[in-house]
C-alpha positions as CSV (number, residue, x, y, z in Angstrom):
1,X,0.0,0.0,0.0
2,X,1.3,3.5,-1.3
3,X,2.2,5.7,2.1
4,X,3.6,9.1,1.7
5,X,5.0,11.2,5.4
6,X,3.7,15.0,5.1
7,X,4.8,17.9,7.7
8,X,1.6,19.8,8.8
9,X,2.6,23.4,7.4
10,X,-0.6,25.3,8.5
11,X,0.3,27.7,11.1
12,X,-2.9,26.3,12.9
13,X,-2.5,22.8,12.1
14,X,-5.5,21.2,10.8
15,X,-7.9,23.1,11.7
16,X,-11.0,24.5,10.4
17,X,-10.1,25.9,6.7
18,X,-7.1,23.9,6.3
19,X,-9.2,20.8,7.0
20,X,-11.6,21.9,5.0
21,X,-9.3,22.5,2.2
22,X,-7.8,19.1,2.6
23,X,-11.2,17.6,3.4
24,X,-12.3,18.0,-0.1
25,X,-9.0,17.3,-2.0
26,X,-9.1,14.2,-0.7
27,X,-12.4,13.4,-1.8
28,X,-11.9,14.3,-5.1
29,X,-9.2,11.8,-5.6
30,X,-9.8,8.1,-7.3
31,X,-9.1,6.0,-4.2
32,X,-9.8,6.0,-0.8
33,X,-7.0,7.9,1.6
34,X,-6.0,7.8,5.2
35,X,-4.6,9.7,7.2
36,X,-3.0,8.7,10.9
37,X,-0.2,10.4,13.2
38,X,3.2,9.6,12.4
39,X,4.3,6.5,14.7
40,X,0.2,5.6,15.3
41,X,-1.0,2.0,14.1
42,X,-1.8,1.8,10.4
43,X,-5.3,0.3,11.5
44,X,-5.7,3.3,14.0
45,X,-5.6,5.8,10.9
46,X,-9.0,7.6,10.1
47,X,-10.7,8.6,6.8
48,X,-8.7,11.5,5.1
49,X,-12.4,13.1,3.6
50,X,-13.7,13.7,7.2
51,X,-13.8,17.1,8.9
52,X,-14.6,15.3,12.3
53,X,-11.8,13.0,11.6
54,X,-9.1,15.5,10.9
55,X,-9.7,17.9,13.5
56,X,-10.0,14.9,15.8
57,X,-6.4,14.0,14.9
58,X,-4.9,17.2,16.2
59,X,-2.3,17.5,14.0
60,X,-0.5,20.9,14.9
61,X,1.8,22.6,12.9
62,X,5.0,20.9,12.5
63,X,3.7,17.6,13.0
64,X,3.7,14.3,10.9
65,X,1.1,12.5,9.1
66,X,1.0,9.5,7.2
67,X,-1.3,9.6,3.9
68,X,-2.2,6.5,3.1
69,X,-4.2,4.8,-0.3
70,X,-4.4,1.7,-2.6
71,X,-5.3,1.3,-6.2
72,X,-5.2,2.9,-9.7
73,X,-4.2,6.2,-9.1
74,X,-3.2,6.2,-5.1
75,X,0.5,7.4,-6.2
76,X,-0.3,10.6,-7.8
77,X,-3.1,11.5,-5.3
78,X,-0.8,11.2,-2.5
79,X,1.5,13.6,-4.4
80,X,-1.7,15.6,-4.8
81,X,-2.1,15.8,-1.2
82,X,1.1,15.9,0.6
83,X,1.3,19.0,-1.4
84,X,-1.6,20.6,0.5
85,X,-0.6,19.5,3.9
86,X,3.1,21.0,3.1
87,X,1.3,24.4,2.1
88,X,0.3,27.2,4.9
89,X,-3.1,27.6,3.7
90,X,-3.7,30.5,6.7
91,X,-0.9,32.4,4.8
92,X,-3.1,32.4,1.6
């Protein structure tokens, strides 16, 4: 299974519009992604489309995730989103 390591670069973490952001990237893409803590169980890792989910995790900034996805197109929609977590979207 594709995995890909990000560095929460929000300013807030994932929170509120960042979420939201990433929220709906990741349901856009082909396959179905995770997303977990760096150093949590794989099988502890929550569904990467959920508000409730993300802000749940309490990723902060500077923190690591784990994206995680399987199938046709899980590569390059991990690229996809690793790219958003590694952006400050309150800077935008």
């Amino acid at each position: 299974m594709p995995e890909r390591s990000a560095t929460i670069a929000s300013r807030v973490g994932l929170h509120a519009r960042p979420a939201s952001v990433f929220a709906e990237a990741a349901a856009a893409q082909p396959v179905e992604v995770t997303i977990g803590k760096e150093g949590d169980p794989a099988e502890d890792a929550m569904d990467a489309t959920s508000m409730l989910a993300l802000m749940s995790l309490g990723a902060s900034h500077g923190d690591v995730v784990v994206l995680r996805a399987e199938g046709e197109g899980a590569d390059a929609a991990l690229d996809e989103l690793v790219k958003i977590l590694e952006t400050d979207l309150d800077a935008e």
